[in-house]
C-alpha positions as CSV (number, residue, x, y, z in Angstrom):
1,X,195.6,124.4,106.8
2,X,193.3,122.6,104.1
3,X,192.8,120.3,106.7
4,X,191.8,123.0,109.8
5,X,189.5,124.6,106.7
6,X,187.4,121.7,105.8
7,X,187.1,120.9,109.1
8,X,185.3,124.2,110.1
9,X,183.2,123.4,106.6
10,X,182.0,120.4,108.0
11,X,181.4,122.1,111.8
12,X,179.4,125.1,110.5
13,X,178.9,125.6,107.2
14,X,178.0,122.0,106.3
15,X,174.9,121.3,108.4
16,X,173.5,124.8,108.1
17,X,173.2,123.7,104.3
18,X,171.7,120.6,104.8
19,X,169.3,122.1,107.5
20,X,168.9,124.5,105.1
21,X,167.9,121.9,101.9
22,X,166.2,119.7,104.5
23,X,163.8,123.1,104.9
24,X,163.4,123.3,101.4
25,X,162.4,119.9,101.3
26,X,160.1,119.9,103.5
27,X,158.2,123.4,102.4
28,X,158.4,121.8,98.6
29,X,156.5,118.7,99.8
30,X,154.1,120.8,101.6
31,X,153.5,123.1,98.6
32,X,152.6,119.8,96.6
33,X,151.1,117.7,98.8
34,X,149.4,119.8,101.3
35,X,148.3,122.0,98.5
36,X,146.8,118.9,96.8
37,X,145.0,117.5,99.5
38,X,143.8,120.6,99.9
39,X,142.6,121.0,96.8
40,X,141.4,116.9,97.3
41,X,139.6,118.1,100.1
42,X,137.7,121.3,99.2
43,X,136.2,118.9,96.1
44,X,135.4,116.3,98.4
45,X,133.7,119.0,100.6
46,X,132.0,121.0,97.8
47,X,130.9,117.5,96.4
48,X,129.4,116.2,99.8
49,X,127.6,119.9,100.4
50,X,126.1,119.5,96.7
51,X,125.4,115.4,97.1
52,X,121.8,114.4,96.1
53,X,122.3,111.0,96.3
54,X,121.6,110.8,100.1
55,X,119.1,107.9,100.9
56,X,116.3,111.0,102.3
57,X,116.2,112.5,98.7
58,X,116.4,108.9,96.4
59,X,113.4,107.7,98.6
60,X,111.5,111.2,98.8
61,X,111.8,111.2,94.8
62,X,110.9,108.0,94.3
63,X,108.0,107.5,96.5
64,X,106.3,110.3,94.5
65,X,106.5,108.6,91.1
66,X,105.6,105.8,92.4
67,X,102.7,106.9,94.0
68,X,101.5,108.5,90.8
69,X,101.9,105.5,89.0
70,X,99.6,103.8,91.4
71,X,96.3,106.2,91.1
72,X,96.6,106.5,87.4
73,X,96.2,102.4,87.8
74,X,93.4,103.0,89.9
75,X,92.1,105.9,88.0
76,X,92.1,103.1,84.7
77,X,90.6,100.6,87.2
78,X,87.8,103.0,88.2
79,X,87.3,103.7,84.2
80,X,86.4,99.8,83.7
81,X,85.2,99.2,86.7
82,X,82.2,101.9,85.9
83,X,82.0,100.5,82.3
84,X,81.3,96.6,84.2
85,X,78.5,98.7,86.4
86,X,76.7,100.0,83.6
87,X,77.0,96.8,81.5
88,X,75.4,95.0,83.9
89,X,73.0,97.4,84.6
90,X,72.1,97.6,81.0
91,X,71.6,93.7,81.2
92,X,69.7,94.1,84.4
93,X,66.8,96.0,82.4
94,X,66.4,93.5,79.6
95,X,63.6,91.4,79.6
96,X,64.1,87.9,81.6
97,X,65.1,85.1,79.3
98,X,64.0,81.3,79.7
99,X,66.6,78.7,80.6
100,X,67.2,76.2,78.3
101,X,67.5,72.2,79.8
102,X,70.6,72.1,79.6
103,X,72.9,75.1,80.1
104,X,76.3,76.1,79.1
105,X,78.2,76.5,82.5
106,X,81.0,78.3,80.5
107,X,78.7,81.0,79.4
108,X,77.2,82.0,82.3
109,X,79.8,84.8,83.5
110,X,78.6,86.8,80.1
111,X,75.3,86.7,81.5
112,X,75.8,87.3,85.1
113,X,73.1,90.0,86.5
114,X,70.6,89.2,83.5
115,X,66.9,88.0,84.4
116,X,65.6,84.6,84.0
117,X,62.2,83.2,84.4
118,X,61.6,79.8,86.2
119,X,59.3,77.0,86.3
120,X,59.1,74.1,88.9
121,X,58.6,72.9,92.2
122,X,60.9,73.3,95.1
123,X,63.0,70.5,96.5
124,X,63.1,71.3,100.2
125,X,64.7,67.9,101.0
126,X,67.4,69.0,99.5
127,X,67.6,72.9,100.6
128,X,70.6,74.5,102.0
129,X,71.2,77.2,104.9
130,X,74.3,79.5,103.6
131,X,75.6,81.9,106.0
132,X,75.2,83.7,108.5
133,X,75.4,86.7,106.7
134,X,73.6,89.6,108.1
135,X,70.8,92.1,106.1
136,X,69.7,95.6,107.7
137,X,71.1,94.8,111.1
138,X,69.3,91.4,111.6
139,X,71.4,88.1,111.6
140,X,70.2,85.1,109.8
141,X,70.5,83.2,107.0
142,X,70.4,82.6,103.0
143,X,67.6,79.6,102.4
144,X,69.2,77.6,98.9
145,X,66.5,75.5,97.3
146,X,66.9,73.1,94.2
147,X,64.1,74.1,91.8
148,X,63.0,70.9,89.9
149,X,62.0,72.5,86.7
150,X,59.3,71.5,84.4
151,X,61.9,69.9,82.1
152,X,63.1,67.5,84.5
153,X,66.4,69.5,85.6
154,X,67.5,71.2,88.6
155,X,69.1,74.5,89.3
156,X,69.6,76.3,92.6
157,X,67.9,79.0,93.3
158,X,69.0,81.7,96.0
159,X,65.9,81.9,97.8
160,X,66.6,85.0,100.0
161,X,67.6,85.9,103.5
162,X,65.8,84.3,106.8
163,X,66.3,85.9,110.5
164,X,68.6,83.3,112.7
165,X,65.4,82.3,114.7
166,X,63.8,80.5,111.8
167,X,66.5,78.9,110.5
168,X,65.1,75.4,111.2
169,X,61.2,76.2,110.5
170,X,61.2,78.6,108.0
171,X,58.4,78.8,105.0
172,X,58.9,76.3,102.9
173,X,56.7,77.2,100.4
174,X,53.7,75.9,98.3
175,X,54.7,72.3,97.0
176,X,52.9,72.7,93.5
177,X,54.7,74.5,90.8
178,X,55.9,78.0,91.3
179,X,57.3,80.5,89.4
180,X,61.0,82.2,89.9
181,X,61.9,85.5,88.5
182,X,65.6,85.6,89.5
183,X,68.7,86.6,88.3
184,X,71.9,84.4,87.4
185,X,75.1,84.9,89.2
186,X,78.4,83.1,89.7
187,X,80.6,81.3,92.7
188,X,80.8,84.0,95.4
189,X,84.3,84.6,96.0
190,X,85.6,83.5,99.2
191,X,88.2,85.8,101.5
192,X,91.0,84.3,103.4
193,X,88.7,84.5,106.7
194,X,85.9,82.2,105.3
195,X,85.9,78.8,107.1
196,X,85.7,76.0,104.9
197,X,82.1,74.5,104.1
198,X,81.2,71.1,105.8
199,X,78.7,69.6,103.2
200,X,78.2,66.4,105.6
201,X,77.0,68.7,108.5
202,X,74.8,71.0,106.6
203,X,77.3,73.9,106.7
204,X,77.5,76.7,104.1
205,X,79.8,79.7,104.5
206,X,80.1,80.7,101.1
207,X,78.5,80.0,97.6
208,X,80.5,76.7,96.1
209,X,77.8,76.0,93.5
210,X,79.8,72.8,92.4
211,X,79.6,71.5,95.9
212,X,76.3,72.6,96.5
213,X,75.0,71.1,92.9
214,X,76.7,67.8,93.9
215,X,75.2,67.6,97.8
216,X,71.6,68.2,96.2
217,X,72.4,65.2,94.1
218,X,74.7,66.1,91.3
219,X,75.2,65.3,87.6
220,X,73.2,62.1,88.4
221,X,70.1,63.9,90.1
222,X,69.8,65.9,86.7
223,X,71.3,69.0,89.3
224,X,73.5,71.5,86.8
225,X,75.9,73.8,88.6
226,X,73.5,76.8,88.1
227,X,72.9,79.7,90.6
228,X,70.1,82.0,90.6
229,X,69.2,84.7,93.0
230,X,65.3,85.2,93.7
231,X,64.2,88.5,93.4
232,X,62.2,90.7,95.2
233,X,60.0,93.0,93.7
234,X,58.1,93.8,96.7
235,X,57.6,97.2,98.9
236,X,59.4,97.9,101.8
237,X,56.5,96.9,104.2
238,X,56.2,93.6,102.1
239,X,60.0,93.1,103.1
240,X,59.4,93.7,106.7
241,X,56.3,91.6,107.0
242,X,58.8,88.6,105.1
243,X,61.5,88.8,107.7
244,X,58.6,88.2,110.3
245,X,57.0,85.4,109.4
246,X,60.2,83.6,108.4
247,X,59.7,84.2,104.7
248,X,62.5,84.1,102.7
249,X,63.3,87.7,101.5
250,X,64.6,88.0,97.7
251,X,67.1,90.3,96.8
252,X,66.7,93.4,94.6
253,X,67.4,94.0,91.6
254,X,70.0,96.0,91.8
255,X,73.9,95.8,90.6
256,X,75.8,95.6,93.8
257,X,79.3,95.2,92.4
258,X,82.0,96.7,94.8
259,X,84.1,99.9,93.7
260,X,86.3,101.7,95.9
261,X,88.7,102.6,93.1
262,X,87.9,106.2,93.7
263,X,89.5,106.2,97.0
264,X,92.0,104.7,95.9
265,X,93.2,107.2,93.2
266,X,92.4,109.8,96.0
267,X,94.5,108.2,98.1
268,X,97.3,107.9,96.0
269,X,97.6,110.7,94.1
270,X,97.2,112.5,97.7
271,X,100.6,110.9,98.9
272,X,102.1,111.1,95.5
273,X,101.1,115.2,96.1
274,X,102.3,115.1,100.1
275,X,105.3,113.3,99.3
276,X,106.6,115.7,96.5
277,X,106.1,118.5,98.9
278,X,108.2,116.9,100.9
279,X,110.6,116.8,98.3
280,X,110.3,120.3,97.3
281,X,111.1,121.5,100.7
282,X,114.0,118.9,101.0
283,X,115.8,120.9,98.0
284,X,114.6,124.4,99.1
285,X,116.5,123.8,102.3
286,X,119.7,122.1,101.4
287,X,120.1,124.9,98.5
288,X,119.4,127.4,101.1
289,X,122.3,126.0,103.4
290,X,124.9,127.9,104.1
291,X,128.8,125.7,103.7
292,X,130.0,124.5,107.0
293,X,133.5,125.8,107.1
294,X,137.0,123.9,105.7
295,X,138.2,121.8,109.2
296,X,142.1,123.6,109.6
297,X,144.8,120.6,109.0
């Protein structure tokens, strides 16, 4: 009878208890993990709704800075760069100085823009065509003339500018002794798109007083690596009758150092401005965005 009873325990009562604890087990392991992940997954959700670490905002709040950081540069760039204008400016009005024999090359960038009065003749055996370059519209060229001075050395002088058409009989000048009010300047600097000068075939692009003092006959000629600019202190009709006659045409005296540092700090403090707009809007939006809802497991 123990036997018949225990049998019926294991037929019926048996595996309704372990389909029974099985249940359990499985509704305790959903409780803690299901519950978990949940929990996992709500923070993982919550932390990707409130993420600002998205490439769109780390580049639309850096850009801003950035920008900033670029036109206050300029804006301290514009600062010195008027302070340069009015230095030179303040030099331009002194009275012209005399050269002495022989010059201090290392000096001359603290005198740049100041007037100097010349004495001598003109070496036109010697004179150089630098261009083209291009004044009011006409094409042409810059006429570089050794001046022999009355010391016995030799500085070039900037003559002025020449239309292309009298590029080979130009005015040479008287050949007694003339003189130059000019003013001193240094190497012009050259730009990627400048060809290189070919000395042996007479051809200046750019201002390389070195080579130019050494192709008019150098250290050994008494030449010095000195540039001056002829000025003219002419009118306007004066000018125009000049170009004309194939006169070389001095420059004014004016300071015509570049500065476009004011568009720069427009520029930039502009897109630093646009950009943090941008970024304002960015934040207004995504705080304004309503949760997407929890995806059901």
């Amino acid at each position: 009878m123990f036997s018949l009873s225990r049998s019926k325990f294991s037929k019926g009562v048996l595996p309704t208890f372990r389909l029974a604890q099985r249940s359990l087990r499985l509704q305790l392991h959903r409780l803690l993990y299901t519950g978990e992940s949940s929990e996992h997954a709500t923070s993982r959700y919550a932390a990707k709704k409130s993420s600002w670490s998205s490439p769109t905002i780390l580049l639309l709040g850096f850009i801003p800075i950035f920008t900033f950081a670029l036109g206050t540069w300029q804006l301290q760039r514009l600062q010195w760069k008027i302070n340069l204008i009015d230095e030179l400016e303040e030099k331009l009005q002194r009275d012209p100085i005399l050269l002495p024999k022989r010059i201090n090359v290392s000096v001359i960038p603290e005198f740049t823009f100041r007037r100097v009065l010349l004495r001598g003749r003109w070496d036109h055996a010697h004179a150089m065509l630098l261009g083209p370059r291009v004044r009011d519209g006409t094409h042409g060229y810059h006429v570089i003339t050794p001046l022999v001075r009355t010391d016995g050395s030799t500085v070039l002088v900037d003559r002025g500018f020449i239309g292309k058409d009298f590029a080979d009989h130009y005015v040479r000048d008287e050949e007694g002794e003339v003189e130059v009010l000019g003013m001193l300047r240094t190497s012009h600097k050259r730009n990627s798109f400048t060809p290189d000068n070919q000395p042996a075939e007479g051809k200046w692009y750019w201002a390389d007083i070195d080579s130019m003092a050494e192709s008019a006959g150098g250290e050994t000629a008494g030449v010095q690596p000195v540039f001056i600019e002829q000025i003219f202190d002419g009118h306007a009709g004066d000018a125009a009758a000049y170009l004309s006659k194939g006169i070389p045409l001095g420059r004014l005296a004016t300071v015509d150092v570049r500065n476009a540092h004011l568009s720069y700090v427009i520029t930039w403090y502009s897109l630093s401005a646009f950009t943090a707009v941008m970024l304002g809007r960015v934040i207004v939006k995504r705080r304004a965005q309503p949760g997407r809802p929890m995806p059901r497991r």
